[in-house]
C-alpha positions as CSV (number, residue, x, y, z in Angstrom):
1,X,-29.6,-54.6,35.3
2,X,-30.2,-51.9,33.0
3,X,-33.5,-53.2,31.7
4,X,-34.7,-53.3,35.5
5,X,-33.9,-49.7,36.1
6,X,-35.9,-48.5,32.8
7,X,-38.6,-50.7,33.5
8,X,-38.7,-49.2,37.0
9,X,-39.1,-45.7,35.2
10,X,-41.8,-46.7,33.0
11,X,-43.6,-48.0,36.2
12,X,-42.9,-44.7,38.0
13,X,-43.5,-42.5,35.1
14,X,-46.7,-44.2,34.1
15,X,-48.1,-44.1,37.8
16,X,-47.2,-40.4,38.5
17,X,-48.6,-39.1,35.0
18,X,-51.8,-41.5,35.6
19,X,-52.5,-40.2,39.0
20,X,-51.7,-36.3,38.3
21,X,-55.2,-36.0,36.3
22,X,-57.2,-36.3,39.6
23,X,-55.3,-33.1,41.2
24,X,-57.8,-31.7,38.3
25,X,-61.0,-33.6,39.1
26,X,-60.7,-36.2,36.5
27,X,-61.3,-39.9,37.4
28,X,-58.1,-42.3,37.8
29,X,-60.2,-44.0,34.9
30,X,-60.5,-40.8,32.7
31,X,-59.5,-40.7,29.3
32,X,-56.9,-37.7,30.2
33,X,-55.5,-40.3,32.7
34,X,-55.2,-43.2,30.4
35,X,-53.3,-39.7,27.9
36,X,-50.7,-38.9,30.5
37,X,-50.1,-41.9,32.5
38,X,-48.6,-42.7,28.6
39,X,-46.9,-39.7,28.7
40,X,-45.6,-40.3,32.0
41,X,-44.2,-43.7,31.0
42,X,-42.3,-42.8,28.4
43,X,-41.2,-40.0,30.2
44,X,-39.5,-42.3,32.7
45,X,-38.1,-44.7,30.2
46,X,-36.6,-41.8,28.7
47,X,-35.5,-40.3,32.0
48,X,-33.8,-43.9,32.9
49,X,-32.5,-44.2,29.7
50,X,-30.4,-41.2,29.9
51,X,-29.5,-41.9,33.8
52,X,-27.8,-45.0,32.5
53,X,-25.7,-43.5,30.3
């Protein structure tokens, strides 16, 4: 179960950080997307990680 709710977070983390670029006027395909949709996906796992325990 615990592997589900990380992997949710990375999913989450990774969409939210790749979508927040375009707020700026960068592409969804943009190398600053790709940069913090990374970001944002190890922000999640991390986030999940430390919801767990």
């Amino acid at each position: 179960m615990d592997k589900k709710i990380i992997f949710l977070g990375m999913l989450v983390g990774s969409t939210i950080g790749g979508y927040l670029p375009t707020f700026f006027g960068a592409g969804v395909f943009s190398i600053s997307s790709v940069i913090f949709g990374a970001v944002g996906g190890l922000l999640g796992i991390w986030l999940s990680w430390r919801m767990i325990n």
